[in-house]
C-alpha positions in Angstrom: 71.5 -207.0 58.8 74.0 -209.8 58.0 72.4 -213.1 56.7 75.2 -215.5 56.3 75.8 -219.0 54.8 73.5 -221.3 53.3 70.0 -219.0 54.2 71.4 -216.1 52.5 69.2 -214.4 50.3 71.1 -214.2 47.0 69.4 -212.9 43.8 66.2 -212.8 46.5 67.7 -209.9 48.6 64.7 -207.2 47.1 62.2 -209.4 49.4 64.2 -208.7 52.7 64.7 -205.1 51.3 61.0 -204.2 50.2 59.6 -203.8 53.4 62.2 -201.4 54.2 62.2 -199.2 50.9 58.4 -198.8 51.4 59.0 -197.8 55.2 61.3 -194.9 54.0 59.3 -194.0 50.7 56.6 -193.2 53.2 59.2 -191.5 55.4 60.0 -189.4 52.8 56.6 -188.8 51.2 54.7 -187.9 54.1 56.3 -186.2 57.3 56.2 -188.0 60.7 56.0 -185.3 63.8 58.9 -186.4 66.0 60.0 -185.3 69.3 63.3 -184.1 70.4 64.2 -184.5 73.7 67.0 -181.7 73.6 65.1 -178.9 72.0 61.6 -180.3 74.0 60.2 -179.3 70.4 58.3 -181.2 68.3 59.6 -181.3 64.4 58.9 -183.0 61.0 61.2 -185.8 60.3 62.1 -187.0 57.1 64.0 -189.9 56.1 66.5 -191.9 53.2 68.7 -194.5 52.1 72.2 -193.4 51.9 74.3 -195.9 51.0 75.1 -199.7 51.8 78.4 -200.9 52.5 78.9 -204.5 51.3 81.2 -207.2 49.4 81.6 -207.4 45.6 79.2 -209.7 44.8 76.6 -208.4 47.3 77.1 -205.2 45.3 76.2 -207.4 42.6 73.0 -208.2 44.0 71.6 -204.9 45.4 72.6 -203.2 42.4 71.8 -205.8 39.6 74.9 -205.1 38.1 76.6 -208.6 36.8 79.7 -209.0 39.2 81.0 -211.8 37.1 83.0 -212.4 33.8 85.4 -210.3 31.6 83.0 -206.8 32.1 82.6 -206.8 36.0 83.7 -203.5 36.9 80.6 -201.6 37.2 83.3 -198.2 36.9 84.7 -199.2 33.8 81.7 -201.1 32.4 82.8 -201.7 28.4 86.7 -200.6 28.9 87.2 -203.1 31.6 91.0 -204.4 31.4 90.9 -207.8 31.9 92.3 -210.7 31.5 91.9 -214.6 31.3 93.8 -216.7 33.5 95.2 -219.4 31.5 96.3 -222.3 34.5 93.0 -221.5 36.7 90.6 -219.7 34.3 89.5 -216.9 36.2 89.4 -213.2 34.7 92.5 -211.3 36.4 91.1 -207.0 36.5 94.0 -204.9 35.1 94.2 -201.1 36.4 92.3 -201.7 39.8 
């Protein structure tokens, strides 16, 4: 799901994503009997959440980790290398 631009949902991404994490709780939680069409056998299916592939400061967002400042590397958390800028004042990541 890609919501782009001016309607993204920002720091309100959970309300897009709650509907889904209860879908798969219950996926999880209770088995759903599911047909496969290869084996003509019914089994149980399970289901979960992997992984998400985004941007930076998406990763900010889903993960609540602050994706701004000197400490933004979630990796490196308090032994972040960085640096401030002088001419444009943004914080340059040493070691990345």
């Amino acid at each position: 799901m890609f919501i782009l631009g001016l309607n993204c949902p920002r720091d309100a991404i959970d309300t897009y994503l709650q509907p889904l994490i209860e879908e798969l709780k219950e996926l999880w939680e209770v088995d759903i009997e599911t047909y496969d069409a290869s084996t003509k056998q019914n089994f149980k299916l399970h289901a979960s959440f992997l992984w998400t592939i985004n941007d930076f400061p998406a990763y900010g967002n889903l993960s609540g980790w602050s994706t701004k400042g000197k400490l933004a590397c979630p990796c490196c958390n308090k032994d972040t290398a960085s640096i401030r800028l002088a001419n444009d004042k943004e914080q340059c990541f040493m070691g990345h």
